[in-house]
py3Dmol code that shows the C-alpha trace and the ligand (Angstrom):
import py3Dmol

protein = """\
ATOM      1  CA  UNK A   1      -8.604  19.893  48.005  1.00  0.00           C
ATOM      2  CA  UNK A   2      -8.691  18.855  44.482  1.00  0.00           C
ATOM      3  CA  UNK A   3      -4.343  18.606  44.294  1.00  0.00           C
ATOM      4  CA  UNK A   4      -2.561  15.222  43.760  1.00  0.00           C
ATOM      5  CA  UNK A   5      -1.060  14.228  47.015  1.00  0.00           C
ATOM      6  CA  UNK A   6       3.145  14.517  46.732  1.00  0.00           C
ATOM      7  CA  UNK A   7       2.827  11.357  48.365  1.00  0.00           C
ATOM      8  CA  UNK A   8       1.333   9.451  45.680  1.00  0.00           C
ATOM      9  CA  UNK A   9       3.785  10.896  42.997  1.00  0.00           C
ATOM     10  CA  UNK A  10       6.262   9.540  44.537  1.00  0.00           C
ATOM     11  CA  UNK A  11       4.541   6.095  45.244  1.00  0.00           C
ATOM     12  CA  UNK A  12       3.760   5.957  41.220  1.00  0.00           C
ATOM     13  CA  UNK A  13       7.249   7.194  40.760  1.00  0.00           C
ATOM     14  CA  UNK A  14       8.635   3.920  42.902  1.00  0.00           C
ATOM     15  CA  UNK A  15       6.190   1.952  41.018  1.00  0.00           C
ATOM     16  CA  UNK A  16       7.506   3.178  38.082  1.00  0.00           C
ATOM     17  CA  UNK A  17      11.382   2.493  38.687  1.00  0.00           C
ATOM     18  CA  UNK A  18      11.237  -0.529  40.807  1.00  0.00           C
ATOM     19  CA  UNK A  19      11.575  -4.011  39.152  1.00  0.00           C
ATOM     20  CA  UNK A  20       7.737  -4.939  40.353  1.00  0.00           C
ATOM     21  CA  UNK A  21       5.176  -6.508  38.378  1.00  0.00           C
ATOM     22  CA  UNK A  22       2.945  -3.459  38.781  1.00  0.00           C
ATOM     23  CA  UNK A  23       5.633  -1.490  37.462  1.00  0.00           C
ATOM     24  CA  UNK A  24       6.327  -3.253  34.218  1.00  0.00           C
ATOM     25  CA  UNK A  25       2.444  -3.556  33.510  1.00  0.00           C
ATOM     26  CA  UNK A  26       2.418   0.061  33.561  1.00  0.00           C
ATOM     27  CA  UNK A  27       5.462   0.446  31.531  1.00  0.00           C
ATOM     28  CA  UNK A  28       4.076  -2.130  28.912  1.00  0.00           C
ATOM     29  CA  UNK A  29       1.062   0.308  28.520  1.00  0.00           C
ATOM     30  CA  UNK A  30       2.572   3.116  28.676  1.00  0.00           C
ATOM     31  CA  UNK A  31       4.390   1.720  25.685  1.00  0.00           C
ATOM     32  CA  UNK A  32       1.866  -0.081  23.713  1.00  0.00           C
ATOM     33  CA  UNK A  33      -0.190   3.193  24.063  1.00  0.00           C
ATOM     34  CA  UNK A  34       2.530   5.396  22.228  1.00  0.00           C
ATOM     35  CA  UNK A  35       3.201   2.740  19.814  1.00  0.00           C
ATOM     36  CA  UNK A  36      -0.312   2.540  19.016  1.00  0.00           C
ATOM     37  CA  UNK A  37      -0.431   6.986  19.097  1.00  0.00           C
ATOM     38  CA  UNK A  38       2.661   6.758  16.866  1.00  0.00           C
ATOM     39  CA  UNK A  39       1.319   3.766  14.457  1.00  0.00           C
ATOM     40  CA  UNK A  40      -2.261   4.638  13.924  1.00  0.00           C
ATOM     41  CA  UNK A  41      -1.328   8.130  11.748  1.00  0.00           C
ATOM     42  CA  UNK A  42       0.127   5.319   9.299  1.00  0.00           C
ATOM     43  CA  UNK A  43      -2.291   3.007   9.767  1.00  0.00           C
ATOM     44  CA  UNK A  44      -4.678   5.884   8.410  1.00  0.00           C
ATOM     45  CA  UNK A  45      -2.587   7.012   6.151  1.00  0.00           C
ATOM     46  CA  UNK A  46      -2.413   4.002   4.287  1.00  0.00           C
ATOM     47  CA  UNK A  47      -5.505   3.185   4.204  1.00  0.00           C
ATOM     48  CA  UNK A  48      -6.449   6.699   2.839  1.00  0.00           C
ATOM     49  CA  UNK A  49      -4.420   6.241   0.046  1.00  0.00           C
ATOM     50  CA  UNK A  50      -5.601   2.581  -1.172  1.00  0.00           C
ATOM     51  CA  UNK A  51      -9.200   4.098  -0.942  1.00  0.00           C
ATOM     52  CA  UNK A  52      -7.967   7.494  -3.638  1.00  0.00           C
ATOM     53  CA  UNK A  53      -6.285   4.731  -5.666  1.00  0.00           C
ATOM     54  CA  UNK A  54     -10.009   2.690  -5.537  1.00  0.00           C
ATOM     55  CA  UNK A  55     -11.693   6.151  -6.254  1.00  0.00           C
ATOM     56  CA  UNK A  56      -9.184   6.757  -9.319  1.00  0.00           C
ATOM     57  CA  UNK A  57      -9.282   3.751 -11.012  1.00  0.00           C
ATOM     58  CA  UNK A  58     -13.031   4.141 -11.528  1.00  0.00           C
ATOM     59  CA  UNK A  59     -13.109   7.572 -12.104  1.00  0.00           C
ATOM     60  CA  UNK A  60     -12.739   7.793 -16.607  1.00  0.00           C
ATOM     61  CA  UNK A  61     -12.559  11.234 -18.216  1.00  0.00           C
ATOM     62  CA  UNK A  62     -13.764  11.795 -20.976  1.00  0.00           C
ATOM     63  CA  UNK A  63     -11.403  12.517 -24.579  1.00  0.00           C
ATOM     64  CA  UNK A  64     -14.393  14.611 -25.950  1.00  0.00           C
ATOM     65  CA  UNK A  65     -15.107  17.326 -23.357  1.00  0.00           C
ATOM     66  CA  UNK A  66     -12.666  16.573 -20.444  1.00  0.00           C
ATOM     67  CA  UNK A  67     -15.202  15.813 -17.859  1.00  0.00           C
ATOM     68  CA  UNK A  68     -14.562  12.780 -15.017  1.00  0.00           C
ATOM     69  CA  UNK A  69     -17.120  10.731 -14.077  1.00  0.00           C
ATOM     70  CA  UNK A  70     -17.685   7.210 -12.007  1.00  0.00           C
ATOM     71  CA  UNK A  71     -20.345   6.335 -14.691  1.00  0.00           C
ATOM     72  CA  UNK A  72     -20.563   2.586 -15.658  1.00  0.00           C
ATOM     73  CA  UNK A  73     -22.103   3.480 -19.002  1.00  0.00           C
ATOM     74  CA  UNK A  74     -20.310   3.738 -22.255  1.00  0.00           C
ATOM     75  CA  UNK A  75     -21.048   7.149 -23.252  1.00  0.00           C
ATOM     76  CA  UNK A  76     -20.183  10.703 -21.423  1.00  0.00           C
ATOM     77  CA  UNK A  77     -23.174  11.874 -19.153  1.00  0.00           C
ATOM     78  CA  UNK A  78     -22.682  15.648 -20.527  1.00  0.00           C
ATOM     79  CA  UNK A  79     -21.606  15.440 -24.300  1.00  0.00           C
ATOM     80  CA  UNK A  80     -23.116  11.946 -25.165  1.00  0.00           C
ATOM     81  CA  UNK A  81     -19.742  10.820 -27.077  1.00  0.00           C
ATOM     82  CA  UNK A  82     -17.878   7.544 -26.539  1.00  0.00           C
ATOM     83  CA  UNK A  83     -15.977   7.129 -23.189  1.00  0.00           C
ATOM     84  CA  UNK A  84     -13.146   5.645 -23.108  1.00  0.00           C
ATOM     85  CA  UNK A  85     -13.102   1.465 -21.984  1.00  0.00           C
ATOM     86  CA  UNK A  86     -11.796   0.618 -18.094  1.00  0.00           C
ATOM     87  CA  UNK A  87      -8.946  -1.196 -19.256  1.00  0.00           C
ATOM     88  CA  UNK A  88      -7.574   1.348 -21.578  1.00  0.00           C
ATOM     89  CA  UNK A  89      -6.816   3.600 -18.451  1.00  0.00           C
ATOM     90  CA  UNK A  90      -8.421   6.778 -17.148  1.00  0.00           C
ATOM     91  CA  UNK A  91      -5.814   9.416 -18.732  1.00  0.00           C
ATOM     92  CA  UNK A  92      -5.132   9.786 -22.269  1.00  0.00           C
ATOM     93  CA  UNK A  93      -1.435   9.264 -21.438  1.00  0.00           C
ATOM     94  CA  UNK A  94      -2.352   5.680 -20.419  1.00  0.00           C
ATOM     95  CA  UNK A  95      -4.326   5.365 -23.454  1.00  0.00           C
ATOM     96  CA  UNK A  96      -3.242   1.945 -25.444  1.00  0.00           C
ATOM     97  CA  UNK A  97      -4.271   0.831 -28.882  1.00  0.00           C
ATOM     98  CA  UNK A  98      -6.316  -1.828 -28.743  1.00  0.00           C
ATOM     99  CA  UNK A  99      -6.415  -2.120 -32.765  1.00  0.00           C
ATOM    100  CA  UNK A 100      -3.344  -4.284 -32.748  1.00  0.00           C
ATOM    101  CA  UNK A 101      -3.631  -7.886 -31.989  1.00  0.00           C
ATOM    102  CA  UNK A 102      -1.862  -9.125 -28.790  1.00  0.00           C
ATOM    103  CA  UNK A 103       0.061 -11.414 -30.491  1.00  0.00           C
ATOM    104  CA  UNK A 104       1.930  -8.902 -32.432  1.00  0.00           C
ATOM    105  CA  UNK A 105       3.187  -7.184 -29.509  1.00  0.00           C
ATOM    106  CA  UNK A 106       4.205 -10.086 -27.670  1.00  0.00           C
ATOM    107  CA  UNK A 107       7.725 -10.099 -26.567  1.00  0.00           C
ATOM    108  CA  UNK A 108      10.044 -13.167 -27.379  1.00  0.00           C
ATOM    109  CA  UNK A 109      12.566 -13.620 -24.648  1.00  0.00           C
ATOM    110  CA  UNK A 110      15.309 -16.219 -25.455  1.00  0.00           C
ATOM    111  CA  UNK A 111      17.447 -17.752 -22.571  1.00  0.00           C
ATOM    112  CA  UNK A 112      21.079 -17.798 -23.160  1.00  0.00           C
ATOM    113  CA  UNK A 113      23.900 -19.232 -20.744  1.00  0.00           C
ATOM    114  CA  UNK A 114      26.016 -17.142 -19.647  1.00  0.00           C
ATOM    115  CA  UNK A 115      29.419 -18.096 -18.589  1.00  0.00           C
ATOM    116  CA  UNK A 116      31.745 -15.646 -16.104  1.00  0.00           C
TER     117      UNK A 116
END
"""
ligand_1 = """\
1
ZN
Zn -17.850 14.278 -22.597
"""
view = py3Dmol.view(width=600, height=400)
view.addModel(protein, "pdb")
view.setStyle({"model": 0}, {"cartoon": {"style": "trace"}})
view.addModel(ligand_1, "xyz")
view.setStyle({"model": 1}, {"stick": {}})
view.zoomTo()
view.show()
């Protein structure tokens, strides 16, 4: 009691191999099972990582004392001095000067035929 029957090995094993419709149904699930086993670690994954890039683009860190918040106000929760603005970046190696006029850093491109 309790083992599978030889029998119906070998009846899912001709199910299995034979051309039938019941056959191929299987197959098809067997497959879109393991696609969906081998896809979903991905799936995950990706997801994962667009949610750490969400979390780090709001997280600033402060230039005085080094501490990163999610804080929407202007000024460091622990040493009360200016934080840095959202579009300026989060890391002081991202850090652009916003003193100089747009204008002035505006690249002219000219367009110039080019013949082979
Ligand atoms: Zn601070």
């Amino acid at each position: 009691m309790g083992r599978f029957p030889p029998l119906l090995w070998l009846l899912l094993l001709g199910l299995l191999l034979l051309p039938t419709a019941a056959g191929r149904v299987l197959l098809d699930l067997a497959g879109g099972l393991l696609i969906a086993l081998l896809a979903l670690p991905v799936v995950l994954g990706g997801l994962g990582w667009i949610g750490w890039k969400v979390l780090q683009s709001r997280v600033r860190t402060c230039e005085a004392c080094g501490l990163s918040t999610m804080t929407t106000d202007a000024q460091c929760p622990a040493c009360g001095s200016m934080l840095p603005s959202k579009k300026s970046g989060h890391s002081s190696a991202e850090a652009v000067d916003d003193s100089r006029p747009a204008s002035d850093v505006t690249i002219d491109i000219k367009a110039e035929d080019v013949d082979p």
